[in-house]
N, C-alpha and C positions, 0 to 999 in steps of 0.2 A: 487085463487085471489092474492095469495102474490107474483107471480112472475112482473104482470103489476102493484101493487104494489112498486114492489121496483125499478119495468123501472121507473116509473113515477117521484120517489124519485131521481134516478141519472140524468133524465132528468133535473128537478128544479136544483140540484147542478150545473150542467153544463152551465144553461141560468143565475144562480147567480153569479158563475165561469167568463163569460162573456157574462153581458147585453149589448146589444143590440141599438144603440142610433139610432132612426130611421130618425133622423133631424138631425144629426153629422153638426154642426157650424166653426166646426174650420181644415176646409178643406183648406184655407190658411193661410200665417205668422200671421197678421193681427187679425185673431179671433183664436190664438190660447189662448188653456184653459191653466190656471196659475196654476201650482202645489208650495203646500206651507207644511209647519212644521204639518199645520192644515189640509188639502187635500192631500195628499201627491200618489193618486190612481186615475188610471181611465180605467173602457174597455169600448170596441167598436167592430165595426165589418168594415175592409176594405174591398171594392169589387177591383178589380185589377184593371188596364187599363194598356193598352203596354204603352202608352203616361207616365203612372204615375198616381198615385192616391196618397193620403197624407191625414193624420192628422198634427196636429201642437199641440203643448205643450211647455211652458216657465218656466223657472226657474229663481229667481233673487239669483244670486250666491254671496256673500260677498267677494269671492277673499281671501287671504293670507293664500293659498294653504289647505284650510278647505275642507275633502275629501267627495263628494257626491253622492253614488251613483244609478245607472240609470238601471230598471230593466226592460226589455220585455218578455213578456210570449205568445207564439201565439199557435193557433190550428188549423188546422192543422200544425204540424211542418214542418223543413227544407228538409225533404226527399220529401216532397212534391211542395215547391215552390223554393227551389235551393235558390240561390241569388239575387232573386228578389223580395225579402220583408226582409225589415229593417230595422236600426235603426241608423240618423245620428245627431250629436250635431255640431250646428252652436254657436259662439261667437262673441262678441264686434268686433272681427279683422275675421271673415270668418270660415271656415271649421274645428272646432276642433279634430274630429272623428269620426269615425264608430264605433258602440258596436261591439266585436265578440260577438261568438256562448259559452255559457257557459255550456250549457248542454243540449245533442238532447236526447231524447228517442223516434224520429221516429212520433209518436203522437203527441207529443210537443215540441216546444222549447225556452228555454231561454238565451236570450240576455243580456250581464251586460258590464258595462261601469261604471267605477268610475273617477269622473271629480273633479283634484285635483290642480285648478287654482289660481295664482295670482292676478288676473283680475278681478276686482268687475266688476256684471253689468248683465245685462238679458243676459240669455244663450238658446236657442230656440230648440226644438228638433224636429225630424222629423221622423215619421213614414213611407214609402213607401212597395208599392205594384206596382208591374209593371207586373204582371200577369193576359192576359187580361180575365173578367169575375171571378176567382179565389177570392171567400168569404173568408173570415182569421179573425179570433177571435183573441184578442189578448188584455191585460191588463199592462197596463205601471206601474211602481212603484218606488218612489224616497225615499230615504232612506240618513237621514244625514243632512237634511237642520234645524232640531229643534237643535242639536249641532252646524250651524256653524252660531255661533251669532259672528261680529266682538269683537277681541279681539287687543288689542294695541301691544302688544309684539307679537304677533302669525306669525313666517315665514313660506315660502315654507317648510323648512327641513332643516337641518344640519348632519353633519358626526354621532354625535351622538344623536341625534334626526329623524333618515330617518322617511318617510314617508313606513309604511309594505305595500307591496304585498301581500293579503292573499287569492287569488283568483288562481286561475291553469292558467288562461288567464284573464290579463287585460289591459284593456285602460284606461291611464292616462294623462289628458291634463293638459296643463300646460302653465307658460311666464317668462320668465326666459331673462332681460335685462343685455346686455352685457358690460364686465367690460375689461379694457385692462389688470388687472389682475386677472380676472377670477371673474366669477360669477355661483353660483352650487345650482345644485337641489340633492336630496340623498332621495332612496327607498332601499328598504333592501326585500328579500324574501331568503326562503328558496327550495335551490335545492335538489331535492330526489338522484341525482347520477342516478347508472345503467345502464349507456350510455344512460340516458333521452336525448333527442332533446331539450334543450333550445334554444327557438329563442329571441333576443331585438331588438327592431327594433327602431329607434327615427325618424317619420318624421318633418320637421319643415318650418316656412316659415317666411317673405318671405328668400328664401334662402342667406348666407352667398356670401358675392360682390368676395372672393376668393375661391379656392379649396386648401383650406389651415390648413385643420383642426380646425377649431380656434371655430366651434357648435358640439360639437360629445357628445361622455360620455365614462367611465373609470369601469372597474368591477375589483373591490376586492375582497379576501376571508375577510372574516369579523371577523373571530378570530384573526389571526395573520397581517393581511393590505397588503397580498402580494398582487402586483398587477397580475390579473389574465387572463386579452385583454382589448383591446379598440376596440371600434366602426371603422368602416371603412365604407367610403361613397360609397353607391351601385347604387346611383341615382342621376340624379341633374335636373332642367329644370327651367324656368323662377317664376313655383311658389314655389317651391318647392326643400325640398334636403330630403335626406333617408341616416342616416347612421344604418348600421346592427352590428350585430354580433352574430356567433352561439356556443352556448357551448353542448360540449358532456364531461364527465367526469365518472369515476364509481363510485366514491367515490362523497357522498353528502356533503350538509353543506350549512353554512348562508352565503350569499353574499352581497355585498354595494354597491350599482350602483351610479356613480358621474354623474350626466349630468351638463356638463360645457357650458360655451358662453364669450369667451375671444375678440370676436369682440365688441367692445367700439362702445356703442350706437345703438346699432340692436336688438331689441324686438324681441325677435323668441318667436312666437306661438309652443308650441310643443306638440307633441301625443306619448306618450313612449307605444309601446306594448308590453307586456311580454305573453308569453306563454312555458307551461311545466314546472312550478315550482311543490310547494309542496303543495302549497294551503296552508290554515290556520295550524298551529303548533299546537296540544294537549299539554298541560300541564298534564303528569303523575304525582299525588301523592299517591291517596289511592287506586290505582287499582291493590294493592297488592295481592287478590285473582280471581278467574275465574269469581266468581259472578258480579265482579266490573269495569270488563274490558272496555277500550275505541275502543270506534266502530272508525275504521279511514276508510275513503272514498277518493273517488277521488277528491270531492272538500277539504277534510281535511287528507290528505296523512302524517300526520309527526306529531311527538310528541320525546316533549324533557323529561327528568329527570332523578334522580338517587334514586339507590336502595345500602343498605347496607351501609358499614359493620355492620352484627348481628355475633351472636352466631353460627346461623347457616345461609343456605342456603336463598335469598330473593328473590322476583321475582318481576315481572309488565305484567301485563298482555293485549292484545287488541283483538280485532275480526276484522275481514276483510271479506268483500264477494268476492269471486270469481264470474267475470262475467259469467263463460265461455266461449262456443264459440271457443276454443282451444287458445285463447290468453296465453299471458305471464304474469303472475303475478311475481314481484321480492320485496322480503325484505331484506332491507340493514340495517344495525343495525354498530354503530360507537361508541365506547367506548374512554375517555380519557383514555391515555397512563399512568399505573401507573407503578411505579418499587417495585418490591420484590415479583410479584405476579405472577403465569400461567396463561399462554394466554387461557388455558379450563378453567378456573376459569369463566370466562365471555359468553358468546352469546344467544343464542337463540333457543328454540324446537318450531316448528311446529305440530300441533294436529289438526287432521280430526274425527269429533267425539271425540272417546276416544281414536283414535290410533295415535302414532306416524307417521310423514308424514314424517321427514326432522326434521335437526339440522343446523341452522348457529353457524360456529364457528369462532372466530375473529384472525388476526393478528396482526402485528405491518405493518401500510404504511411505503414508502419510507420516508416520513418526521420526521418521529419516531414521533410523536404526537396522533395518533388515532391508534387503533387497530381496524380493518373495518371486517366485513364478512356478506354475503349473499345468500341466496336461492330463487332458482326460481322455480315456479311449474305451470303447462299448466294442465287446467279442460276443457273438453267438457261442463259439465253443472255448472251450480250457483251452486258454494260448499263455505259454511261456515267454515276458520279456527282461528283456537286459536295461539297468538304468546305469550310465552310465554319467556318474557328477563330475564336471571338468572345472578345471582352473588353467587359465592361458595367462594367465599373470607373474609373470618373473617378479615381481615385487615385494606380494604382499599374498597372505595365506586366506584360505577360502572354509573359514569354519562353519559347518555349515550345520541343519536338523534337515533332514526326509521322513516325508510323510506318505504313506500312501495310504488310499480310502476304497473302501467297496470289496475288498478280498472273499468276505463272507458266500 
């Protein structure tokens, strides 16, 4: 008896997971359901149609770039309906965004979109399924609306105030009206390095009267302000402009994304998408022994701090899973540049179990500012390691950023 038992047990999880709305009302704009600070949830179940099928859902957004964000969870997941089940945000001026894909596990998937606008005023969301017959569970979730009460001084962002990126992939909307000396939006995230694929993509509309540069955006290193590219425009048509730009680097670090609009008087609607950062940053402090260690993941890839100088030897500790799969997993681990000390004084062991796997050991970069080093290890199966960041320097303190890559 305890095996139907406890089907019956995941069963009930799964229809509370997502219930069932067998009278669904808000199949267009018009009766869509209003998510608020206080409702902030709701599932359903789509049937598909080739023509299009829809939910509807409303947000009243306060504007003064107060971050909100927009979560979908469906079941079956995306190896199952491809691209044809959604999730898109319409605003006051048209077409905001599409959520990407935050995280597939094949069974499930989840959509996230953070809508970070200027622009008071109902925001309207749109669920689709265009797969025809194809049932899809799926539960929406807003996050962010009981914090953005207006505030009188509250802006988009500033150089030192960005708005963070804490997400591996996100969608950021935005209005950002034009100044003939410029007018700026600023996000800040952190890159893991490794030769990661960062893609920025800004599209916007209605598009700029010239092919003049004058709506793009600007990427800094964020410790020192070098400039590091600009955006260059990959698209144009009557509604619309696209500028991109792709970064590859081995060496990680924080960046400052300037999105500008120096055409005087043009309200550009914008969608900034990031993908392949670091996702949310760990703060290391007490995770001085193995017991205490920070689990870092692919949505939380990076963790900053420092250890030392003691008497003796100090560490910081974290766990990471290996997917497997024969994937690549890499740790990159970047130390401030100190003088009087060995460069072995500094990096990193690797532990499989109880056995040694790997040692990262650091340098000095060509900027003389960091001392960088990294290991990469390929698992056929889910293997648990320990990283383990050392400082042998009685001196002088080892502040350091870890990066790992390939968790997915």
């Amino acid at each position: 008896m305890k095996r139907p038992l406890c089907l019956l047990v995941a069963l009930l999880l799964i229809v509370t997971a997502f219930p069932v709305a067998v009278f669904a009302g808000n199949e267009t704009p018009d009766m869509a359901i209003l998510l608020t600070a206080e409702n902030t949830g709701h599932a359903d179940r789509l049937v598909g149609n080739g023509g299009g099928a829809f939910r509807f859902y409303r947000i009243d957004h306060p504007g003064q770039g107060l971050p909100v964000k927009i979560e979908l969870t469906t079941s079956p997941g995306r190896d199952s309906y491809g691209l044809a089940f959604g999730l898109k945000v319409y605003g006051p001026t048209g077409l905001v965004g599409e959520a990407p894909v935050e995280r597939n596990e094949g069974t499930w998937t989840r959509f996230s979109m953070t809508l970070a606008t200027a622009l008071a005023g109902a925001y309207l969301i749109q669920v689709y399924n265009y797969v025809d017959g194809m049932a899809v569970d799926f539960s929406i979730q807003v996050s962010g609306l009981a914090e953005a009460a207006p505030k009188p001084d509250a802006v988009v962002s500033t150089a030192d105030r960005p708005f963070a990126i804490t997400q591996p992939t996100a969608n950021i909307g935005g209005l950002l009206l034009g100044k003939s000396d410029g007018n700026f939006a600023y996000f800040s995230f952190e890159y893991p390095g490794a030769n990661t694929m960062l893609d920025i993509e800004l599209r916007y509309s209605p598009p700029s009267p010239f092919q003049n540069g004058a709506i793009g955006f600007n990427l800094y290193r964020r410790d020192d302000g070098v400039l590091v590219g600009q955006g260059f425009e990959t698209q144009r048509d009557s509604a619309q402009a696209t500028v991109s730009y792709p970064l590859k680097n081995v060496e990680g670090g924080t960046y400052l994304l300037q999105v500008f609009n120096y055409e005087a008087g043009l309200q550009a609607n914008f969608v900034l998408a990031v993908s392949g950062t670091a996702g949310e940053v760990l703060l290391a402090t007490d995770n001085t022994v193995p017991e205490k260690a920070l689990v870092l993941t692919a949505s939380a890839g990076a963790a900053r701090g420092s250890i030392g100088p003691a008497a003796g030897p100090t560490f910081s500790y974290f766990l990471v899973r290996h997917p497997g799969g024969d994937k690549t997993v890499t740790v990159l681990l970047m130390v401030d540049a100190v003088t009087g000390v060995f460069e072995e004084e500094f990096g990193f062991n690797l532990y499989k179990t109880a056995e040694l796997a790997g040692q990262g050991l650091v340098s000095l970069n060509s900027r003389g500012d960091k001392r960088v080093g990294s290991l990469s290890i390929v698992e056929g199966a889910e293997t648990t390691y320990l990283i383990q960041v050392f400082n042998y320097a009685t001196s002088a303190p080892a502040r350091f950023r870890l990066y790992v890559t390939g968790l997915e």
